[in-house]
C-alpha positions in Angstrom: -40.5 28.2 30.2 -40.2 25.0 32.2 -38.3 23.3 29.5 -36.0 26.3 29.4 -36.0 26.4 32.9 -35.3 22.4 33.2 -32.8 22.8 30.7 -31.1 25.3 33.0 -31.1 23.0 35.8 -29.4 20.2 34.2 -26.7 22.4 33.2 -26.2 23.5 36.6 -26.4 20.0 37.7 -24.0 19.0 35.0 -21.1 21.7 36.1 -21.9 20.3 39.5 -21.1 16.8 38.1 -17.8 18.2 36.9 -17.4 19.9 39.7 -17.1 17.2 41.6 -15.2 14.9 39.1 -12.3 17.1 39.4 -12.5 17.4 43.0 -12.2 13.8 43.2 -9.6 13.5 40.1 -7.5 16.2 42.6 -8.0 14.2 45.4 -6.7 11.1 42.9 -3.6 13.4 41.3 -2.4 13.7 45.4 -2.1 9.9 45.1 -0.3 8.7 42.1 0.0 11.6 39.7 1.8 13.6 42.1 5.3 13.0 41.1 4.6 14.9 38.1 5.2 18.2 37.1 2.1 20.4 37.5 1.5 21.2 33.8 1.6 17.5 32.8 -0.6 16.5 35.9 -3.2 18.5 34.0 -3.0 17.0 31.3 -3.2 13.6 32.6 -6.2 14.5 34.7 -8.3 15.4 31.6 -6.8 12.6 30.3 -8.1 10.0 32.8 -11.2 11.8 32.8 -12.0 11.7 29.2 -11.1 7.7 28.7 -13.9 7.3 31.5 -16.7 9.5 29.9 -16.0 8.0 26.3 -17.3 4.6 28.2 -19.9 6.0 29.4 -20.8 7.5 26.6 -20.5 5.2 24.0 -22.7 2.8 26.4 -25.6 4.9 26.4 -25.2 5.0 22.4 -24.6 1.2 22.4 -27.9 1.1 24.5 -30.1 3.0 22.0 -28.5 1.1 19.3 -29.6 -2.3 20.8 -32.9 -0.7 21.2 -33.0 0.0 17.5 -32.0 -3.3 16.2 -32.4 -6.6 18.3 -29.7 -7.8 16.6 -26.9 -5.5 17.8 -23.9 -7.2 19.2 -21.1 -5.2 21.2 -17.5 -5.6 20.3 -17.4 -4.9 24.0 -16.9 -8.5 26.0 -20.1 -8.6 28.5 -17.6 -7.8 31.4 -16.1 -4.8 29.7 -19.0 -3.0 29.4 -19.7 -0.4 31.3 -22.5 -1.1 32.8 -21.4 -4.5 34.2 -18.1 -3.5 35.6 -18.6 1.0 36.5 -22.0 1.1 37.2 -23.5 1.1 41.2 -26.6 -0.8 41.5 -26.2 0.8 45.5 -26.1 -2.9 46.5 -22.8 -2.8 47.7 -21.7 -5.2 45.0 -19.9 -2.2 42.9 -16.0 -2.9 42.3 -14.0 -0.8 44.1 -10.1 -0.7 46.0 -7.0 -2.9 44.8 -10.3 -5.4 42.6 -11.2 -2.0 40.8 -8.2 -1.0 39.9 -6.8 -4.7 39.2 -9.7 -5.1 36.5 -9.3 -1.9 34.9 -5.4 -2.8 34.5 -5.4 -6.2 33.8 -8.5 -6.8 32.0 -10.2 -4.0 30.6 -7.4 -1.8 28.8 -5.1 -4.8 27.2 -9.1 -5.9 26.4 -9.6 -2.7 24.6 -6.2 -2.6 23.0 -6.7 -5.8 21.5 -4.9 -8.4 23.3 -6.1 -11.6 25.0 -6.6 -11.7 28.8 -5.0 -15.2 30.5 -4.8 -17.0 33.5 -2.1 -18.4 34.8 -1.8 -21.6 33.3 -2.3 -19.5 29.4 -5.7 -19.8 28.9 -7.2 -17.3 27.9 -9.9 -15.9 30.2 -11.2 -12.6 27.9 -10.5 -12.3 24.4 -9.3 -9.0 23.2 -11.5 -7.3 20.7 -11.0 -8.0 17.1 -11.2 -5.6 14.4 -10.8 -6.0 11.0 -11.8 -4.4 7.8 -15.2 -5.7 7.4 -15.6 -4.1 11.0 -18.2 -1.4 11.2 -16.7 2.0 12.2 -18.8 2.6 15.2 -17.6 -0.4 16.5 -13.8 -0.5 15.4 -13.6 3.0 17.1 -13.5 1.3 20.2 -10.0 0.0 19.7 -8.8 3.0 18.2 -10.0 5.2 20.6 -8.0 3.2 23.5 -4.7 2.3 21.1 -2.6 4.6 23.2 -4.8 5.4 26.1 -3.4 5.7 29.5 -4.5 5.0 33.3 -2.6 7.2 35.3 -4.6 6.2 39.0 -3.3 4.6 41.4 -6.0 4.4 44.3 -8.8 2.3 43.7 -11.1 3.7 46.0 -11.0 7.4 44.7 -11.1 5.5 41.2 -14.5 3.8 42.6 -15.3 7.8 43.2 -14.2 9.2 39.9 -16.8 6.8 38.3 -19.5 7.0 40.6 -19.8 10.9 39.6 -19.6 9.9 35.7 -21.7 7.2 35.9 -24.2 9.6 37.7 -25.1 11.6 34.3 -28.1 10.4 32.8 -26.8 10.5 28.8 -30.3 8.5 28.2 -32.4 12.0 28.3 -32.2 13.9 25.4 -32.5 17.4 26.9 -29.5 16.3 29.6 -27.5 14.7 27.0 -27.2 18.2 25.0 -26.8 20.2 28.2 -24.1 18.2 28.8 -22.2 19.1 25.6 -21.6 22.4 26.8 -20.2 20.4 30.1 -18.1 18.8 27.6 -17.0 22.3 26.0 -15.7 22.7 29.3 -13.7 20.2 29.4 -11.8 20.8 26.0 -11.2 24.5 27.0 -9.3 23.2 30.1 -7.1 22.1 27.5 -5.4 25.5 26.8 -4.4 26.0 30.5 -2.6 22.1 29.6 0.5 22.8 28.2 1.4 21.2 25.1 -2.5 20.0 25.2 -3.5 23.6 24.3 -2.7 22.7 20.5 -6.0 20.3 20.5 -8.2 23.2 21.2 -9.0 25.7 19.2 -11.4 28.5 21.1 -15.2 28.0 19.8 -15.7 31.6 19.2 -12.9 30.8 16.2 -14.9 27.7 14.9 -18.0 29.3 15.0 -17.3 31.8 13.0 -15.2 30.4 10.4 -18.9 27.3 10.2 -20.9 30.1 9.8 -18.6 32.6 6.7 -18.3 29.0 5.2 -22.1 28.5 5.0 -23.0 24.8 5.0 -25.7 23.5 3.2 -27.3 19.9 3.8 -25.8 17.4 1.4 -22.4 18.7 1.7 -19.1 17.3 2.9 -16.4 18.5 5.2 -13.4 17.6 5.7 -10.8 18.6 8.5 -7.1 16.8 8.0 -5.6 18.0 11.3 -9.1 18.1 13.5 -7.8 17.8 16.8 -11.1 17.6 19.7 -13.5 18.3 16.4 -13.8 22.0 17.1 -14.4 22.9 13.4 -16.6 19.7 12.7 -19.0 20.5 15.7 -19.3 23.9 14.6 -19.9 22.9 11.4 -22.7 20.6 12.7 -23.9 23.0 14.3 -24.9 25.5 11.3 -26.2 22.4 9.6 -28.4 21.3 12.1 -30.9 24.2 11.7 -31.6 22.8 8.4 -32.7 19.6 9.2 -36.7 19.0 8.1 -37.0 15.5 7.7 -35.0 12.1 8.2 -33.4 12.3 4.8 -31.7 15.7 5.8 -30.8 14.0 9.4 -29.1 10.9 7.3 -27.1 13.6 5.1 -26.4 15.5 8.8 -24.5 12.6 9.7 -22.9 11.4 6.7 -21.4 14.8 6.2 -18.4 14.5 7.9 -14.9 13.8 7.4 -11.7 14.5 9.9 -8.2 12.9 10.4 -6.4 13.3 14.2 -2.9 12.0 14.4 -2.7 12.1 18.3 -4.2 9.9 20.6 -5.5 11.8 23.4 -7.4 14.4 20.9 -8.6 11.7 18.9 -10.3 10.0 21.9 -12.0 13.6 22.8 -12.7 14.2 19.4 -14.7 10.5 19.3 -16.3 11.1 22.2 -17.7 15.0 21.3 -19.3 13.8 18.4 -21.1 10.6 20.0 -22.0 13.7 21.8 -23.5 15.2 18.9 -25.5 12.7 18.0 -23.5 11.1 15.4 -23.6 7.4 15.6 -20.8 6.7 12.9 -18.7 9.6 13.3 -16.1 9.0 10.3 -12.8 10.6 12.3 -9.6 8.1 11.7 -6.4 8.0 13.9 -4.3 8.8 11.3 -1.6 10.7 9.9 -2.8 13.2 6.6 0.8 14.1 6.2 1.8 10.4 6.0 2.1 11.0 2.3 4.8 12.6 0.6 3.8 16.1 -0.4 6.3 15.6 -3.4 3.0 13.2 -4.3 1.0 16.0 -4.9 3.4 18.8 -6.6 7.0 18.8 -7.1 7.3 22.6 -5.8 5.8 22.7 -2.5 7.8 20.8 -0.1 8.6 22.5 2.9 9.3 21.1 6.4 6.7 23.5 8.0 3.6 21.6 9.2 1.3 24.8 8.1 2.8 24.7 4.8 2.4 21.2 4.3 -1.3 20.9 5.9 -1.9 24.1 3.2 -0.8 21.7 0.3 -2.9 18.8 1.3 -5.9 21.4 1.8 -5.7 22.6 -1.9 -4.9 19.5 -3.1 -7.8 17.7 -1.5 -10.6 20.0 -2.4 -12.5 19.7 -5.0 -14.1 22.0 -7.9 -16.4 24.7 -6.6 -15.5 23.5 -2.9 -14.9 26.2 -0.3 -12.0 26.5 2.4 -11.7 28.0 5.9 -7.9 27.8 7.2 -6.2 29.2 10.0 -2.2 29.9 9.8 0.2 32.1 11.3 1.8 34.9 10.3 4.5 33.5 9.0 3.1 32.1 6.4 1.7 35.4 4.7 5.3 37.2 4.2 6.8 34.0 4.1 9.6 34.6 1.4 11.1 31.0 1.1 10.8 29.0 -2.1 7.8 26.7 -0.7 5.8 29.6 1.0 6.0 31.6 -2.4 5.2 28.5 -4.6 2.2 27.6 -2.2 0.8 31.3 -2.6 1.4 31.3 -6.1 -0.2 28.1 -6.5 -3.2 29.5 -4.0 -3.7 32.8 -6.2 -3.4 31.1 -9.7 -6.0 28.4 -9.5 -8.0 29.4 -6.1 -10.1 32.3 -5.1 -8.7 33.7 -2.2 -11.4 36.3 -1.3 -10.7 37.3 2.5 -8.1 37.3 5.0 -9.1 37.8 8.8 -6.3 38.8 11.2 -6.5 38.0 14.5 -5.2 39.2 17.6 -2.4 37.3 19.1 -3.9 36.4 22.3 -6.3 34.4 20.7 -4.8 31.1 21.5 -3.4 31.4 24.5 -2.0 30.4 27.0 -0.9 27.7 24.3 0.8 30.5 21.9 1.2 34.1 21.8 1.7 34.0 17.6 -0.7 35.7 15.9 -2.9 34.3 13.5 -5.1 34.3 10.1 -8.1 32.9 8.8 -7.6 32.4 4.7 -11.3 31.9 3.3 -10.7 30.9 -0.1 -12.6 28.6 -3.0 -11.9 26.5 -5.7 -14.1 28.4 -8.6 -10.7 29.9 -11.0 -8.3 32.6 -10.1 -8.3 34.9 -7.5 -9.3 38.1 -8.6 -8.8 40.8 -5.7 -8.3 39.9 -1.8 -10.0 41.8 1.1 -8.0 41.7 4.3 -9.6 42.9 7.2 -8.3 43.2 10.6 -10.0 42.2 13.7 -9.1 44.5 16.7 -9.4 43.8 20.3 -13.0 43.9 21.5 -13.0 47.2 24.3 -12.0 46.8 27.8 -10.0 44.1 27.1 -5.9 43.6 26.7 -5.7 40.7 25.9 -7.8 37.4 25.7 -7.5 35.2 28.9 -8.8 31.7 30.7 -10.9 34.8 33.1 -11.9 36.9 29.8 -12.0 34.1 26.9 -12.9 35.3 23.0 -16.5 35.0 22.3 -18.4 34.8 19.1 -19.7 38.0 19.7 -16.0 39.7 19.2 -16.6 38.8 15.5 -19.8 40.5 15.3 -17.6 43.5 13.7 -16.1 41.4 11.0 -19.3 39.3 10.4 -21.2 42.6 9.8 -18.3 44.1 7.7 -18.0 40.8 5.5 -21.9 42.1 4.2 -21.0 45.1 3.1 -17.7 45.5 2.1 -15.7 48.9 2.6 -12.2 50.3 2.9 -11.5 50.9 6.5 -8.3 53.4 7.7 -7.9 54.1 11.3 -5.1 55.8 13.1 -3.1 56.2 9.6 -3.1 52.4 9.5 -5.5 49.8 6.9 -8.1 48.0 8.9 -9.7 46.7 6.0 -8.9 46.8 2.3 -8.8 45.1 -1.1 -6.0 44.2 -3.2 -5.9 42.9 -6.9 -4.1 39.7 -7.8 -2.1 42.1 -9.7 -1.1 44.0 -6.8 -0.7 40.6 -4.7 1.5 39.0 -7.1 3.6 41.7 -9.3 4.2 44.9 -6.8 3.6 42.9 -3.1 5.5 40.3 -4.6 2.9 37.8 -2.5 3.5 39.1 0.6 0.2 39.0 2.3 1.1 40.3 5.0 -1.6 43.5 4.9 -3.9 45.2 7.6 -1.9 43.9 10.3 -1.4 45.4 13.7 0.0 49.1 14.4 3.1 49.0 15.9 5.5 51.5 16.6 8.5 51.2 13.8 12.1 51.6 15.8 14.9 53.8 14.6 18.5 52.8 15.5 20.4 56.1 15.1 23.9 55.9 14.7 
């Protein structure tokens, strides 16, 4: 009870932590960020935010690793480091007004991008930090992480206050450090309410439950090509780590990884949630997964859709007796144009595609209104029948909001239906049902567009 209880508190104190980082990031928007529009000041404000706690968080994992190995060198220049530049000692001594904000612009980003810091006269004063193939990846994420990053303050004093707050969370103790992933969680969900940000996020309840229909088991690998903040991967994580018995399951837990993010700001969240996690070499890479030619991979499925093309790189990438979770729109299911049919027929001849979960279309917004699926299929021959099953919206609720967000729970219908298996008609209309390949293929001609929503058909009479 009093670790429960504890635990508790340091959540509590956590939110209060954020609580008061976005007072004083509001305070800072009123005083440099306040030219922009409101939509992209959010934005920026998570953005400024997030290149802060990555520092902090990657120096308390720099401190355990020194405590691990005597040895350990940062890639970080001694002045660079947190610890030596953001943290208060209460001395008075702390950086803070027009020096702050001086250093953190002139020395510590070019630093972290890579370049050389010099005086006047062109000697250089701090080296920029080096990273080259032979560079370890929990190091070289440093540089990655701040390729593209931005510092939107202007006001070195509420700067001085910004990192005062961060620097205040004690990362070092274990039970804090997981209380404040779910901190963290709030932080990414912010993102839907962030305009074109809200891509990067995609709602935990949705993660959760695609981890858990997937089944993980320790020794295998993931792989997510477009994995945004690491939604999927954490989940993922997070049905492995109730396997863990012993250090050689712990060493497979963190080599089991795999993602690609092609956008900066996601990719520095992404980085930073799973140093979270507890993964010291988290093996995410700023890159693009589209960046080859799909014509590399079959001559028949190129299409200038992004879901399309993410779908071809998806089957192509997985390997014998692997297993899939994807989520696409609607489109994509009665999709009629050459590459959407090629791609189904390609996903039906030599995958299983077993079930299809429709979703309400609320369940990413603000960001999108579209409705969406979850394909679960697996490379182990031909798909043989396909169970669609649609998931309505849970009672008392419209619509899913920021107020009234989906929860794991809403699944609870489709995870116990996915057990036992059964037709399901309601109102006139399929909720759940199972087609042949056959049926798919030859009379649906591969529409899969089955079990979706009632809606009222409109006649136009003449």
């Amino acid at each position: 009870c009093r670790r429960l209880i504890g635990r508790n508190e340091r959540i509590e104190r956590g939110r209060m932590h954020l609580e008061d980082v976005r007072a004083a990031q509001d305070a800072a928007a009123q005083h440099g960020i306040h030219a922009a529009p409101s939509i992209r000041r959010h934005a920026q404000r998570i953005e400024q935010i997030a290149w802060m706690l990555f520092l902090k968080v990657y120096d308390a994992k720099e401190q355990d690793w020194a405590f691990d190995d005597e040895r350990y060198v940062s890639i970080l220049p001694e002045v660079c480091r947190w610890v030596n530049w953001a943290h208060d000692d209460k001395s008075g001594s702390a950086m803070t007004g027009d020096k702050l904000l001086g250093f953190v612009n002139n020395t510590l980003f070019p630093v972290l991008k890579g370049r050389d810091v010099k005086d006047a006269s062109g000697k250089t004063i701090v080296e920029g930090i080096r990273v080259t193939a032979q560079t370890p990846i929990k190091k070289a994420i440093v540089q990655t992480v701040f390729a593209d990053a931005n510092q939107y303050m202007k006001d070195g004093v509420l700067l001085r206050q910004v990192i005062n707050v961060i620097d205040e969370l004690d990362l070092s103790d274990y039970e804090e450090s997981h209380a404040f992933n779910e901190i963290y969680e709030g932080i990414l969900k912010e993102l839907q309410s962030a305009g074109s940000a809200g891509e990067f996020y995609t709602p935990r309840a949705v993660t959760d439950f695609m981890a858990r229909m997937i089944q993980p088991r320790i020794g295998e690998q993931m792989a997510d090509f477009a994995c945004g903040t690491g939604g999927f991967i954490t989940s993922w994580l997070g049905e492995l780590q109730k396997q863990i018995k012993n250090t050689a399951d712990a060493k497979k837990y963190g080599d089991s990884i795999y993602g690609i993010e092609k956008k900066q700001f996601p990719y520095m969240l992404c980085i930073t949630n799973l140093l979270l996690h507890g993964l010291d070499v988290p093996q995410v890479f700023h890159d693009n997964s589209l960046l080859h030619d799909v014509l590399d991979y079959t001559d028949d499925l190129a299409s200038s859709e992004t879901a399309d093309l993410f779908m071809s790189v998806i089957m192509y990438r997985l390997r014998p007796g692997g297993r899939a979770a994807v989520i696409l729109p609607d489109g994509f299911l009665f999709g009629t144009d050459n590459a959407k049919v090629n791609i189904k027929k390609k996903l039906l001849s030599e995958f299983n595609l077993h079930t299809v979960i429709r979703m309400p279309g609320s369940v990413f917004a603000p960001y999108t209104s579209i409705t969406t699926n979850i394909l679960f299929f697996d490379r182990t021959g031909s798909t043989q029948e396909t169970w669609f099953y649609r998931l309505d919206m849970p009672e008392g609720y419209k619509h899913f909001s920021k107020t009234k967000p989906m929860k794991l729970e809403h699944f609870d219908p489709a995870i116990q239906w996915w057990h036992n298996r059964q037709e399901i008609a309601a109102d006139g209309f399929d909720k759940a049902k199972c087609f042949t390949a056959q049926q798919l293929t030859q009379e649906l001609h591969y529409n899969l567009d089955q079990c979706g929503y009632p809606h009222e058909e409109e006649e136009i009479l003449d």
